[in-house]
C-alpha positions as a Markdown table, in Angstrom:
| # | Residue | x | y | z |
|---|---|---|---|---|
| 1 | Unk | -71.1 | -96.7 | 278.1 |
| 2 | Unk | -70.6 | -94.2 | 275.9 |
| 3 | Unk | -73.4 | -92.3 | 273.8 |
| 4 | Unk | -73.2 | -91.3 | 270.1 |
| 5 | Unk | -74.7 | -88.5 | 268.8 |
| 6 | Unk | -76.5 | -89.6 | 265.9 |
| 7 | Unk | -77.2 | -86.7 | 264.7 |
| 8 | Unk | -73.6 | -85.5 | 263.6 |
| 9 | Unk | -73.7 | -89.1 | 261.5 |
| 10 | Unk | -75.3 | -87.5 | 258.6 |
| 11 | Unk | -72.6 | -88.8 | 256.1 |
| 12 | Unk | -71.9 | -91.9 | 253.9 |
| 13 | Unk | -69.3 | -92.8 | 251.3 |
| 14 | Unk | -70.0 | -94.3 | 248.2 |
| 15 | Unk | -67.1 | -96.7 | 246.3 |
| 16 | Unk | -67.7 | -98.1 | 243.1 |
| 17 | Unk | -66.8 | -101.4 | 242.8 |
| 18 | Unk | -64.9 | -102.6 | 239.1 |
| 19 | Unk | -68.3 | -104.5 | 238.3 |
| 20 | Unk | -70.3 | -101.2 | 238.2 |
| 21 | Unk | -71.8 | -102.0 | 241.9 |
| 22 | Unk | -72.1 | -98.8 | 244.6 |
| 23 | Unk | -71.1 | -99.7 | 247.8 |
| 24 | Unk | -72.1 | -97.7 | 250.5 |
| 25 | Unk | -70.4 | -97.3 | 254.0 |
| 26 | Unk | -71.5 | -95.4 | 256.9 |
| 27 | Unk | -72.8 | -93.2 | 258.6 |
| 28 | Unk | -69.8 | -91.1 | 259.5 |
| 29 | Unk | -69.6 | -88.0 | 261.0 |
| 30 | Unk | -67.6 | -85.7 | 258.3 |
| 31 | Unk | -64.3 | -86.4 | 259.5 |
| 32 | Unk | -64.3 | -90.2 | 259.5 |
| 33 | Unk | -66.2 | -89.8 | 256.0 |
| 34 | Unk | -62.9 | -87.7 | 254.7 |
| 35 | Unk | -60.5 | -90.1 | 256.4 |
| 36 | Unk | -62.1 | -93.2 | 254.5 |
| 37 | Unk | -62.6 | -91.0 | 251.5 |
| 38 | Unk | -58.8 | -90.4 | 251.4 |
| 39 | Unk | -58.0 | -93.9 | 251.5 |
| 40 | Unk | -60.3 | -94.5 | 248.6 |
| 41 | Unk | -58.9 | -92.1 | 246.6 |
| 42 | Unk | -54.9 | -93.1 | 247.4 |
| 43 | Unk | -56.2 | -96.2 | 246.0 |
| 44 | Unk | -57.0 | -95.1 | 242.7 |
| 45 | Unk | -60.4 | -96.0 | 243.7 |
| 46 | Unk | -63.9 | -94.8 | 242.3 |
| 47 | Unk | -65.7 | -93.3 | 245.4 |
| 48 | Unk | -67.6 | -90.0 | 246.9 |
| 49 | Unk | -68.7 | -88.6 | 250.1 |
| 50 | Unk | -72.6 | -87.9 | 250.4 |
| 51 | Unk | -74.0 | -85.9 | 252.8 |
| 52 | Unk | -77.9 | -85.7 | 254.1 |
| 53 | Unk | -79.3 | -82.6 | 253.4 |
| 54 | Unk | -82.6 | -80.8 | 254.2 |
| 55 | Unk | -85.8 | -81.9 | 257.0 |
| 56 | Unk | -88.8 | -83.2 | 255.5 |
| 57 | Unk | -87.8 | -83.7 | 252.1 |
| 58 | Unk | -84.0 | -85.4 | 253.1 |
| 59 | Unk | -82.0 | -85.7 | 250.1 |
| 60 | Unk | -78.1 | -86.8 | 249.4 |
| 61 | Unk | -75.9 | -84.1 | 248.4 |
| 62 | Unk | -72.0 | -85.5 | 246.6 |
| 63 | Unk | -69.4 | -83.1 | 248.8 |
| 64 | Unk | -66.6 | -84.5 | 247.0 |
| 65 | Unk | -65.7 | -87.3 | 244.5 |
| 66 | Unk | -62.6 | -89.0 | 242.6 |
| 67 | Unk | -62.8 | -91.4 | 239.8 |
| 68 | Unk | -65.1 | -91.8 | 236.8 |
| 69 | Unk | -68.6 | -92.3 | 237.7 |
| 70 | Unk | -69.9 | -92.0 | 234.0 |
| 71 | Unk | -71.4 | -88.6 | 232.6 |
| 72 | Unk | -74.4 | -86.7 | 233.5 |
| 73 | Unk | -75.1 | -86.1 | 229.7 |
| 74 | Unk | -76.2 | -89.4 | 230.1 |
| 75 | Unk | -73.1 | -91.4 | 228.5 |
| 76 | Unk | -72.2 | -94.6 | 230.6 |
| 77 | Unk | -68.6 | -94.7 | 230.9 |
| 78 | Unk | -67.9 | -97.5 | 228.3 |
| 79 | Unk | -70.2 | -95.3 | 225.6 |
| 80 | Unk | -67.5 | -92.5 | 226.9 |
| 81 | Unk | -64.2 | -94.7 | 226.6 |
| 82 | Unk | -65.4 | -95.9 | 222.9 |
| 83 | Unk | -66.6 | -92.2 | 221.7 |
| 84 | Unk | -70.5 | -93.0 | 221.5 |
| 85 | Unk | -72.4 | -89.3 | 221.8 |
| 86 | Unk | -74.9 | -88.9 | 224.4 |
| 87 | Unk | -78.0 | -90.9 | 223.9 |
């Protein structure tokens, strides 16, 4: 049987699905997180890799992303697509 090392799976990848939902996949180790990345992104697909940062205080970091995931300025992407300012 052979082991995994778990501790290389420190990666996920997040799609977002056309009804707003996150779906999350994983863990990967990085490469296999690029690889379904990729095919996200060929899609035309909403998605990003996340990566588990720190010890204690664990945290996920966004190492890459494609598609519209709204705006940080607090606009949800239909506010953005009809011109509404940030609330």
């Amino acid at each position: 049987m052979m082991m995994v090392d778990i501790s290389r799976l420190k990666h996920r990848v997040e799609v977002l699905s056309s009804d707003g939902e996150i779906k999350r996949y994983g863990p990967f180790n990085e490469q296999k997180a690029r690889e379904f990345f990729e095919v996200e992104e060929s899609l035309g697909g909403t998605a990003r890799i996340m990566r588990l940062e720190g010890g204690i205080q664990q945290r996920w970091e966004v190492l890459a992303g494609c598609g519209d995931w709204g705006d940080p300025g607090g606009r949800s992407r239909e506010d953005k697509r009809a011109g509404l300012p940030a609330r």
